[in-house]
Structures are given as structure tokens and as C-alpha cells.
Biopython code that builds the backbone (N, CA, C, O; Angstrom):
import numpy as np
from Bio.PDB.StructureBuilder import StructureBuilder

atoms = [
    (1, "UNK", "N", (87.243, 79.543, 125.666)),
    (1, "UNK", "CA", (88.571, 78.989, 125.577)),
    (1, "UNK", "C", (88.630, 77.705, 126.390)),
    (1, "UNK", "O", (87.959, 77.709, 127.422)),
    (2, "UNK", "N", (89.232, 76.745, 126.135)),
    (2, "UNK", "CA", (88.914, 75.223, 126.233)),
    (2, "UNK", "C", (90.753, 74.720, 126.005)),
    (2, "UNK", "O", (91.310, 74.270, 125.003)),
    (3, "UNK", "N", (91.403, 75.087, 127.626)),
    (3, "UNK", "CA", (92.503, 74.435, 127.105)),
    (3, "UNK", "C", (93.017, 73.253, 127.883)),
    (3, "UNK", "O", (92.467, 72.936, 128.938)),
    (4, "UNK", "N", (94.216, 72.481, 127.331)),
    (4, "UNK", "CA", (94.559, 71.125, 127.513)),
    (4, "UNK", "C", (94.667, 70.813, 129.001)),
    (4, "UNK", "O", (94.190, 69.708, 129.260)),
    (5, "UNK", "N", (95.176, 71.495, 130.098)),
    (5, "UNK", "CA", (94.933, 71.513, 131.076)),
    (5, "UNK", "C", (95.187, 72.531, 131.634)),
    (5, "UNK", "O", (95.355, 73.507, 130.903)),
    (6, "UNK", "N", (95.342, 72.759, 133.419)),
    (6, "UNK", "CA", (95.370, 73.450, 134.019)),
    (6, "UNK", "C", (96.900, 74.191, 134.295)),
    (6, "UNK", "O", (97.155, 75.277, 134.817)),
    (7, "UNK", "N", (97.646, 73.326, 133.823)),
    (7, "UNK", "CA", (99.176, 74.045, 133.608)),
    (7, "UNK", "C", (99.551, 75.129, 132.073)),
    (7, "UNK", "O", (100.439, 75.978, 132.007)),
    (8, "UNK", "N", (98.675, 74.788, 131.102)),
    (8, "UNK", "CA", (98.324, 74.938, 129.900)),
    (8, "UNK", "C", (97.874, 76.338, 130.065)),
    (8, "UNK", "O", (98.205, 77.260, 129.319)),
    (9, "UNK", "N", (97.000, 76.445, 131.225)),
    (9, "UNK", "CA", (95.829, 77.740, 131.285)),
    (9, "UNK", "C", (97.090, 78.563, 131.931)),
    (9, "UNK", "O", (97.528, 79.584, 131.401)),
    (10, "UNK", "N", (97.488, 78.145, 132.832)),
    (10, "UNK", "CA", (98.033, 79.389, 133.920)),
    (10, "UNK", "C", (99.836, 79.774, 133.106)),
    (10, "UNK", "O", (100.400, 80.842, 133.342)),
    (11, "UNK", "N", (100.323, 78.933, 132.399)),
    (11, "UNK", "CA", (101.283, 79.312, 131.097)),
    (11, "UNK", "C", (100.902, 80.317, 130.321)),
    (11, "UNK", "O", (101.699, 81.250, 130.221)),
    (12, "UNK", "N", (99.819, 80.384, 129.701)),
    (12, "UNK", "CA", (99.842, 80.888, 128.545)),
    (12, "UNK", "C", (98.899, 82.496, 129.120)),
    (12, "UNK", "O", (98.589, 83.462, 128.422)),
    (13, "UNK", "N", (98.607, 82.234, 130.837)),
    (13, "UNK", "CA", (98.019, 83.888, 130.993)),
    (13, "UNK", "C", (99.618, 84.286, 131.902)),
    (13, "UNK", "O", (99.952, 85.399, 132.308)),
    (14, "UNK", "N", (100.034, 83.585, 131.971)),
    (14, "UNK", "CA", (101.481, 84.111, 132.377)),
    (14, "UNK", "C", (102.356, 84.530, 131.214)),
    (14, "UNK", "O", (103.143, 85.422, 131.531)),
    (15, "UNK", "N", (102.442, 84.099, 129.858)),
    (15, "UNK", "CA", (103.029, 84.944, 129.199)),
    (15, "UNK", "C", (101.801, 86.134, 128.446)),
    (15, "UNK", "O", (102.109, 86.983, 127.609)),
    (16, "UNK", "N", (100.676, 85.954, 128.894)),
    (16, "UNK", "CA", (99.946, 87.042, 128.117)),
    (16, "UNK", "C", (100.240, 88.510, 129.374)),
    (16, "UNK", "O", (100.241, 89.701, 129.064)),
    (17, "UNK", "N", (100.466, 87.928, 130.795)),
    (17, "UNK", "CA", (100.666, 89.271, 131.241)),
    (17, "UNK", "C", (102.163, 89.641, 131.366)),
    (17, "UNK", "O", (102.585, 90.641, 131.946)),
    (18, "UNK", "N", (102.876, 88.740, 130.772)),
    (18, "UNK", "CA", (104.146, 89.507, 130.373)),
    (18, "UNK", "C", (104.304, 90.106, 129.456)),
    (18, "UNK", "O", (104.919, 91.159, 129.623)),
    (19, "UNK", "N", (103.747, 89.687, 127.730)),
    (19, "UNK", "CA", (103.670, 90.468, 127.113)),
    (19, "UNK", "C", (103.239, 92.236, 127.413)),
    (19, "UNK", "O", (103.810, 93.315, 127.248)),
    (20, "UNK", "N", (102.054, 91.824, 127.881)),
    (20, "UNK", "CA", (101.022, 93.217, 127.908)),
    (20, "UNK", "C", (102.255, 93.906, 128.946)),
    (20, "UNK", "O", (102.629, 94.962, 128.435)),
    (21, "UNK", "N", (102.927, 93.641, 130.138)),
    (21, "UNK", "CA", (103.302, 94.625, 130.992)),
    (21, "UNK", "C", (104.963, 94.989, 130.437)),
    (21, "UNK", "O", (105.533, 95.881, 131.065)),
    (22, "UNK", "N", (105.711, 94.341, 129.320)),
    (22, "UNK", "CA", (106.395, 94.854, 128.025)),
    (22, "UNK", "C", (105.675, 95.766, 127.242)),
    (22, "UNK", "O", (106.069, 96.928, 127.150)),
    (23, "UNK", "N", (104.875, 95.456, 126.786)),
    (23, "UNK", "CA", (104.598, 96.865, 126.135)),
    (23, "UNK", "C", (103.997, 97.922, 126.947)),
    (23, "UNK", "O", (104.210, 99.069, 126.556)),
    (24, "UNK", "N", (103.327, 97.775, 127.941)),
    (24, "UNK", "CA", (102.844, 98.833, 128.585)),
    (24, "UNK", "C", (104.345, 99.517, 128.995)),
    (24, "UNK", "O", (104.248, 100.743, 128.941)),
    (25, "UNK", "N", (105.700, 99.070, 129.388)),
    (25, "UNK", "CA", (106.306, 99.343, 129.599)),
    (25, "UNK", "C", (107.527, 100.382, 128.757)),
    (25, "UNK", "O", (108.305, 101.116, 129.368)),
    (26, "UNK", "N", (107.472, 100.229, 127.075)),
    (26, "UNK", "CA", (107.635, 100.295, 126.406)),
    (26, "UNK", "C", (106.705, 101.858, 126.399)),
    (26, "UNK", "O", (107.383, 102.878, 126.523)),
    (27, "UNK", "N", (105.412, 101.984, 126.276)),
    (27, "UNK", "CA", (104.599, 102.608, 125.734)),
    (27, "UNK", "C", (104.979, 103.950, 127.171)),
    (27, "UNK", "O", (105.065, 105.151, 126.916)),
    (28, "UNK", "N", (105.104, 103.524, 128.205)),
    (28, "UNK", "CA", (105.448, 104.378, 129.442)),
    (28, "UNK", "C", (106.583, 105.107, 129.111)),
    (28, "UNK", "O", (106.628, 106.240, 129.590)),
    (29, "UNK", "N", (107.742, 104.660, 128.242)),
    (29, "UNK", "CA", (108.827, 104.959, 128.116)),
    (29, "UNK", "C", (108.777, 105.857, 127.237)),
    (29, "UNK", "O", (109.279, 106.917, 127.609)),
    (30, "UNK", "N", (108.258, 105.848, 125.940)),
    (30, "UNK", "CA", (107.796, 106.432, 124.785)),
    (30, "UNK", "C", (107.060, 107.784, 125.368)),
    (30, "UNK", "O", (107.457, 108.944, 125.262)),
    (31, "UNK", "N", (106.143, 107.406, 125.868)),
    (31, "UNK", "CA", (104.916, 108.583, 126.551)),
    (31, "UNK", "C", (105.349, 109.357, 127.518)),
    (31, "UNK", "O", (105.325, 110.573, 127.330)),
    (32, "UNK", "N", (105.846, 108.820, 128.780)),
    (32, "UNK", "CA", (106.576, 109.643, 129.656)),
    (32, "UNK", "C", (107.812, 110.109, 129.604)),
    (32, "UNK", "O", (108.176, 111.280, 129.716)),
    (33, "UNK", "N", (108.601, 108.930, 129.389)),
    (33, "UNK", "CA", (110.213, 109.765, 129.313)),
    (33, "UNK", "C", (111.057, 110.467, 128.152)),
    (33, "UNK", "O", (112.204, 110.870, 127.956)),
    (34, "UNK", "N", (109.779, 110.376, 127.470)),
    (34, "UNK", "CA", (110.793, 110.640, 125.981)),
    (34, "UNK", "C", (110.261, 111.840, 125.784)),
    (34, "UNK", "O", (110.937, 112.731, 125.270)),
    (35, "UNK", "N", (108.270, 112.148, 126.372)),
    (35, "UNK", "CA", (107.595, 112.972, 125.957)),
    (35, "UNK", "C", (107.923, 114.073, 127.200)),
    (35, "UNK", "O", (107.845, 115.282, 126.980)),
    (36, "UNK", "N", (108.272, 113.573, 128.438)),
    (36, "UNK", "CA", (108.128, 114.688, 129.323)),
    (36, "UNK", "C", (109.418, 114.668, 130.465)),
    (36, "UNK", "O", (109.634, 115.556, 131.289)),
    (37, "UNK", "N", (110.094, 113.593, 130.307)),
    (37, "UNK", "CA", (111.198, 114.001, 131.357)),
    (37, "UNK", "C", (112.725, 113.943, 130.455)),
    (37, "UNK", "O", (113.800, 114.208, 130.994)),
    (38, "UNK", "N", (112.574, 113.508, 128.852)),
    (38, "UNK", "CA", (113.537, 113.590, 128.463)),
    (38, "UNK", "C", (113.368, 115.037, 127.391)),
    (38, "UNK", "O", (114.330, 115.414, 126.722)),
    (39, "UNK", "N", (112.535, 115.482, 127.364)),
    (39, "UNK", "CA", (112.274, 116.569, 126.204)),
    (39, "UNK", "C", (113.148, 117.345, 126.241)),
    (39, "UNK", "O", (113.555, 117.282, 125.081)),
    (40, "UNK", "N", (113.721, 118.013, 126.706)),
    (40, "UNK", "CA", (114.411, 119.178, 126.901)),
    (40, "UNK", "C", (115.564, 118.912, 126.012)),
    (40, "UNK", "O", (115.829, 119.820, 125.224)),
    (41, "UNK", "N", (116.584, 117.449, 125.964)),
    (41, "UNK", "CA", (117.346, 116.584, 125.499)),
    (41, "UNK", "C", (117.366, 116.609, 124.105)),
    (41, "UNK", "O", (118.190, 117.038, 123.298)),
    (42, "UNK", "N", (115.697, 115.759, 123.930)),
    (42, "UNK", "CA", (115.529, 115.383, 122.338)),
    (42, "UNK", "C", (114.723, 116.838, 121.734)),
    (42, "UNK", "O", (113.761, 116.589, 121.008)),
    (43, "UNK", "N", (114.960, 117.991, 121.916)),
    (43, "UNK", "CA", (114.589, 119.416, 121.834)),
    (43, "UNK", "C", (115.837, 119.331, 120.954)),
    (43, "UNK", "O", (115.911, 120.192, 120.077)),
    (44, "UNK", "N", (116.512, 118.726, 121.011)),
    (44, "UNK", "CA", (118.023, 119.402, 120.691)),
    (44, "UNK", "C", (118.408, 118.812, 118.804)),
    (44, "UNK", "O", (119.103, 119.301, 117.914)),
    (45, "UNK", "N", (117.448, 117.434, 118.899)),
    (45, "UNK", "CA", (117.142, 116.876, 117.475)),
    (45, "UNK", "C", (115.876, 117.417, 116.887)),
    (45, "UNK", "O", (114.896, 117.759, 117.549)),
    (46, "UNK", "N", (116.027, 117.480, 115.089)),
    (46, "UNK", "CA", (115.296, 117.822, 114.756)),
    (46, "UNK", "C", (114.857, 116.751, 114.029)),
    (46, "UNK", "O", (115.715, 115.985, 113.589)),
    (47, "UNK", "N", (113.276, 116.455, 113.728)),
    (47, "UNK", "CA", (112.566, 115.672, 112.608)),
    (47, "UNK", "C", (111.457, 116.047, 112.178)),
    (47, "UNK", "O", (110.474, 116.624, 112.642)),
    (48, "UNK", "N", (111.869, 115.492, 110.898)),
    (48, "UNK", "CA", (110.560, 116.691, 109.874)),
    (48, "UNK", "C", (110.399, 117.860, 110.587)),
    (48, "UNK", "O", (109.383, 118.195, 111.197)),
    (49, "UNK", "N", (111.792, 118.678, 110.456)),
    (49, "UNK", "CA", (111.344, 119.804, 110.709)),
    (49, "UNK", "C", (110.905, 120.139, 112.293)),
    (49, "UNK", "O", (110.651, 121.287, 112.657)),
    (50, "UNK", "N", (110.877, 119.548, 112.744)),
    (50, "UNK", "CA", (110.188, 119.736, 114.696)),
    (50, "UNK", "C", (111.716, 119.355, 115.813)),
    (50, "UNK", "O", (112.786, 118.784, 115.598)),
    (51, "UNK", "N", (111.289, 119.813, 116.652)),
    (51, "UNK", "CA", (111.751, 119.240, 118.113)),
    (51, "UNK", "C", (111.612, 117.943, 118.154)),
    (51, "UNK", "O", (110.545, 117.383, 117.904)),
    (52, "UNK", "N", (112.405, 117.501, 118.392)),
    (52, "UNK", "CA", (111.680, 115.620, 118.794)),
    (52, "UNK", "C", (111.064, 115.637, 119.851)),
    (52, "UNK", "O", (109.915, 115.307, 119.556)),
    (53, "UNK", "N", (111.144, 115.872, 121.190)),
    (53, "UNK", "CA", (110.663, 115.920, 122.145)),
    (53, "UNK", "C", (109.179, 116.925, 122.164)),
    (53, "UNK", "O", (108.342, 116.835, 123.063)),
    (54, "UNK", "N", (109.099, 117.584, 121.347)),
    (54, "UNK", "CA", (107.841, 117.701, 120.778)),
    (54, "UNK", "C", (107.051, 117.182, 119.849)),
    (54, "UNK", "O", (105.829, 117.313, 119.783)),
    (55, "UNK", "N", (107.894, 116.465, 118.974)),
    (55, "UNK", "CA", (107.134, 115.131, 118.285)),
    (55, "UNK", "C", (107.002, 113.964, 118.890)),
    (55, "UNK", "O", (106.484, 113.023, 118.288)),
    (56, "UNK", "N", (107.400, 113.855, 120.033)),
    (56, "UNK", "CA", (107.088, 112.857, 120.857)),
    (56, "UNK", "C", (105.886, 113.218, 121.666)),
    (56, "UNK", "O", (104.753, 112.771, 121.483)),
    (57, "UNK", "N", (106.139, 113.810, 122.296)),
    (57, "UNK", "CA", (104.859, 114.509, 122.842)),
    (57, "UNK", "C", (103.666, 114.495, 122.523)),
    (57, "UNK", "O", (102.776, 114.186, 123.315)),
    (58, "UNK", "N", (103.419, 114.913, 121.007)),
    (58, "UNK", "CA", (102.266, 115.310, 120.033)),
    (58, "UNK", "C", (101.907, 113.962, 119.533)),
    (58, "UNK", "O", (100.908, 113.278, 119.758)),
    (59, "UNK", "N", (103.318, 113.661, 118.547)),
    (59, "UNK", "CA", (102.729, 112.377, 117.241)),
    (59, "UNK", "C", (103.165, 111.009, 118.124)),
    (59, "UNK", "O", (102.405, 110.073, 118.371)),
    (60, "UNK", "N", (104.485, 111.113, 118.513)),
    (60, "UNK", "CA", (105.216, 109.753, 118.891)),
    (60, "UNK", "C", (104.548, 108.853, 119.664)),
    (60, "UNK", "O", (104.540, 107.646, 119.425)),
    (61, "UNK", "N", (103.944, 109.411, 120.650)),
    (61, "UNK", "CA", (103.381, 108.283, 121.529)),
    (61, "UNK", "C", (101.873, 108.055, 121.301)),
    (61, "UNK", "O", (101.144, 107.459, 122.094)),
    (62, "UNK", "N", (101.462, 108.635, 120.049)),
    (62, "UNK", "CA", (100.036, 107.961, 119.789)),
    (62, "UNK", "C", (100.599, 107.105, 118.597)),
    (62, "UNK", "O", (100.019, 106.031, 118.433)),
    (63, "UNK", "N", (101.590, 107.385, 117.768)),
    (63, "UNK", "CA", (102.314, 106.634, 116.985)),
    (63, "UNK", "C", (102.542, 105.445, 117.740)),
    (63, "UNK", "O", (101.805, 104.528, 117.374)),
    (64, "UNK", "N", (103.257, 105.178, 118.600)),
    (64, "UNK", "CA", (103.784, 104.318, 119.576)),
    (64, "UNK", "C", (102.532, 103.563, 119.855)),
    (64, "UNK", "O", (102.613, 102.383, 119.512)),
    (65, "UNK", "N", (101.451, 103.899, 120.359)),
    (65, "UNK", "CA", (100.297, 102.993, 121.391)),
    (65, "UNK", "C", (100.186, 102.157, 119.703)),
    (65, "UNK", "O", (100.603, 101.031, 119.432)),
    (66, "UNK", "N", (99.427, 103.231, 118.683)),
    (66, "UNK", "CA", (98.820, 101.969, 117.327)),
    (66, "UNK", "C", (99.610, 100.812, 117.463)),
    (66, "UNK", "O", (99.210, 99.729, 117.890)),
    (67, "UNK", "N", (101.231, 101.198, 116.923)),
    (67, "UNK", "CA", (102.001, 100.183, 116.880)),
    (67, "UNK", "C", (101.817, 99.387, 117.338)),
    (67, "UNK", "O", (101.353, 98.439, 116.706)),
    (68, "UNK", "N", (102.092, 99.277, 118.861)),
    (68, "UNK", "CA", (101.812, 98.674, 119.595)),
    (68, "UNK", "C", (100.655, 97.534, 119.704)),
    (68, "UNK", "O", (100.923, 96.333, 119.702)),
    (69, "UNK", "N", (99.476, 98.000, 119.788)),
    (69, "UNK", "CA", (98.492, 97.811, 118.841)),
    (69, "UNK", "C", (98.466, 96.476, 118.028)),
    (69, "UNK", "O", (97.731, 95.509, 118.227)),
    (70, "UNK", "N", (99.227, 96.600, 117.267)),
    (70, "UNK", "CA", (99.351, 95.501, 115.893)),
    (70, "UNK", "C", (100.228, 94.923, 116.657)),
    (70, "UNK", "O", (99.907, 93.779, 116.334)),
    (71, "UNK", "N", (101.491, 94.685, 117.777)),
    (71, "UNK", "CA", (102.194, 94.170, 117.834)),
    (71, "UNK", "C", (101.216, 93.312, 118.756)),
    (71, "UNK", "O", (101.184, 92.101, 118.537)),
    (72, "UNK", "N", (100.493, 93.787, 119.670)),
    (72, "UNK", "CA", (99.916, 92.630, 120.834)),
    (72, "UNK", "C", (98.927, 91.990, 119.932)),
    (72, "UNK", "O", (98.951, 90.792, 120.216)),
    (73, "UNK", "N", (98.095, 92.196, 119.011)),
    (73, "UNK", "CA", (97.315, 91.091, 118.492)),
    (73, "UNK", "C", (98.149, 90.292, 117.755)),
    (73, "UNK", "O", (97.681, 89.173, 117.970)),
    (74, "UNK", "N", (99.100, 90.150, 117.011)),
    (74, "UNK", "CA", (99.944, 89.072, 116.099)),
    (74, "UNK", "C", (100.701, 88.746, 117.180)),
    (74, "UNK", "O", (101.278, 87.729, 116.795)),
    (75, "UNK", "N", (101.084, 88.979, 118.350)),
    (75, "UNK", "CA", (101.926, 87.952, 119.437)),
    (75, "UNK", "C", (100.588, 87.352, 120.056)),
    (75, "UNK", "O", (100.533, 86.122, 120.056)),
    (76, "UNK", "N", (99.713, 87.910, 120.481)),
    (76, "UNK", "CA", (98.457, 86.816, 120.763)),
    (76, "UNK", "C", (98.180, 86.288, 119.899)),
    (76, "UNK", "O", (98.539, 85.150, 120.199)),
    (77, "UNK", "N", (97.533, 86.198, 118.395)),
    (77, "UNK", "CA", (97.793, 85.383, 117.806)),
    (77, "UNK", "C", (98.261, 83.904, 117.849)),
    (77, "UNK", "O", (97.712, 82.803, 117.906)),
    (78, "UNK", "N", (99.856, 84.507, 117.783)),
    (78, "UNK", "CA", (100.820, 83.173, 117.824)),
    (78, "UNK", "C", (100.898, 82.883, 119.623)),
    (78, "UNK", "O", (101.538, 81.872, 119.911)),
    (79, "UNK", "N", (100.566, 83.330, 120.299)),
    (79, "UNK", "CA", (100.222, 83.273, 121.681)),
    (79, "UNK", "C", (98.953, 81.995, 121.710)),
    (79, "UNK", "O", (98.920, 80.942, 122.346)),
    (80, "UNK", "N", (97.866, 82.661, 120.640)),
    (80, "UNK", "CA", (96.761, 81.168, 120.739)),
    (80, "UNK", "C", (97.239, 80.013, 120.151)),
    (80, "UNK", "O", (97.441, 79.054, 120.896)),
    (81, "UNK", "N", (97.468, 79.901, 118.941)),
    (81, "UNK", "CA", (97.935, 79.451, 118.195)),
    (81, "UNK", "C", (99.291, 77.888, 118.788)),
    (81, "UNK", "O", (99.638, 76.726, 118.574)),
    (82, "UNK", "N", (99.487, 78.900, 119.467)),
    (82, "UNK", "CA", (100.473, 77.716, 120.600)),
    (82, "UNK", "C", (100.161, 76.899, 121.516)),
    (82, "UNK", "O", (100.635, 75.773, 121.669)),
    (83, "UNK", "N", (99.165, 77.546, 122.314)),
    (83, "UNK", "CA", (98.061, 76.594, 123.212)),
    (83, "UNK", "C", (96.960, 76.348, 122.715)),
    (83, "UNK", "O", (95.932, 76.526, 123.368)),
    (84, "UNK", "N", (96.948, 75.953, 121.634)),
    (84, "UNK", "CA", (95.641, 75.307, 121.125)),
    (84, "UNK", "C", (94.329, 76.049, 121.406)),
    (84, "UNK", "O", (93.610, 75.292, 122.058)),
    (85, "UNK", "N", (93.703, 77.270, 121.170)),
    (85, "UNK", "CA", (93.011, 78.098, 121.343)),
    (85, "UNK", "C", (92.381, 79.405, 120.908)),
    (85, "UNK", "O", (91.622, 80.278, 121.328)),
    (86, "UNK", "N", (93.379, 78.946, 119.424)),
    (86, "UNK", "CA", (93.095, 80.124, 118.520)),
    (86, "UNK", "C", (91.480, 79.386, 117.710)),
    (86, "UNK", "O", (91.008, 78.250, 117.758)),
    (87, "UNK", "N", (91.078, 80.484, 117.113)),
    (87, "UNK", "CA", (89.994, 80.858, 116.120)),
    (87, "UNK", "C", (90.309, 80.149, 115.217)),
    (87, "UNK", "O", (89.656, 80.150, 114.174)),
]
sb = StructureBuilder()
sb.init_structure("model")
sb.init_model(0)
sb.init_chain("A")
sb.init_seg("    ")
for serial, (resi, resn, name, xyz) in enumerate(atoms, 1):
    if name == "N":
        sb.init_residue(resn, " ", resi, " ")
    sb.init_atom(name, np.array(xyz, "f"), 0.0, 1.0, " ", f" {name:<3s}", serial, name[0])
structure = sb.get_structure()
């Protein structure tokens, strides 16, 4: 990576660790509070047939990370793409 300058470099890893600590944040929320300190709550909804708070548990938050997933490579992407540094 070869960028325009040194304000250029420390921009664009400043929004790459904001992104990443949004979704990690996101993914914490999904995984922990939805799967284990809110369950009891979303026990009380049902989908397809289940507990939510047990479909969170089980499907939701591996559901959640993929997503996720696809969301941080197409914002890096347009993340390179902006500082001159994409592929």
C-alpha cells in the first residue's frame, strides 16, 4: 500500500479502526446481550417456531458475524477506493 501521504495513511487506519470496533461492537451486542443477558426477554418471542433468545444464541450470532463479514469487505472496499489504494 503506497499512499499520498502521511496524513492520508493515519486517516484512512483511523477510519478502518472505527469501522472494525462498530462492528465488533454490534457483533458483542448480537452475541452477548441478545444471546445471554437478554434471553430470558426474547424467550418470550417466537421465530420459526423457536425462542428468539435461543435463536440467537444458536443461529443469530453466527448469522450476525457472516453478515458482518460482507459488510467490512464492501466498506473497505470503498474505504480503498477513497485513498487511492484499492486493487
Amino acid at each position: 500500500m503506497a499512499f499520498k501521504s502521511e496524513d492520508d495513511a493515519k486517516a484512512y487506519w483511523s477510519e478502518n479502526l472505527s469501522l472494525v470496533f462498530k462492528l465488533l461492537a454490534i457483533w458483542f451486542l448480537v452475541s452477548f446481550g441478545f444471546g445471554i443477558l437478554l434471553v430470558d426477554v426474547l424467550n418470550e418471542i417466537r421465530f420459526f417456531g423457536f425462542k428468539l433468545g435461543f435463536w440467537f444464541s444458536q443461529q443469530g450470532a453466527i448469522y450476525t458475524f457472516v453478515a458482518l463479514i460482507f459488510v467490512y469487505a464492501f466498506k473497505m472496499n470503498a474505504l480503498d477506493k477513497k485513498y487511492g489504494v484499492d486493487e
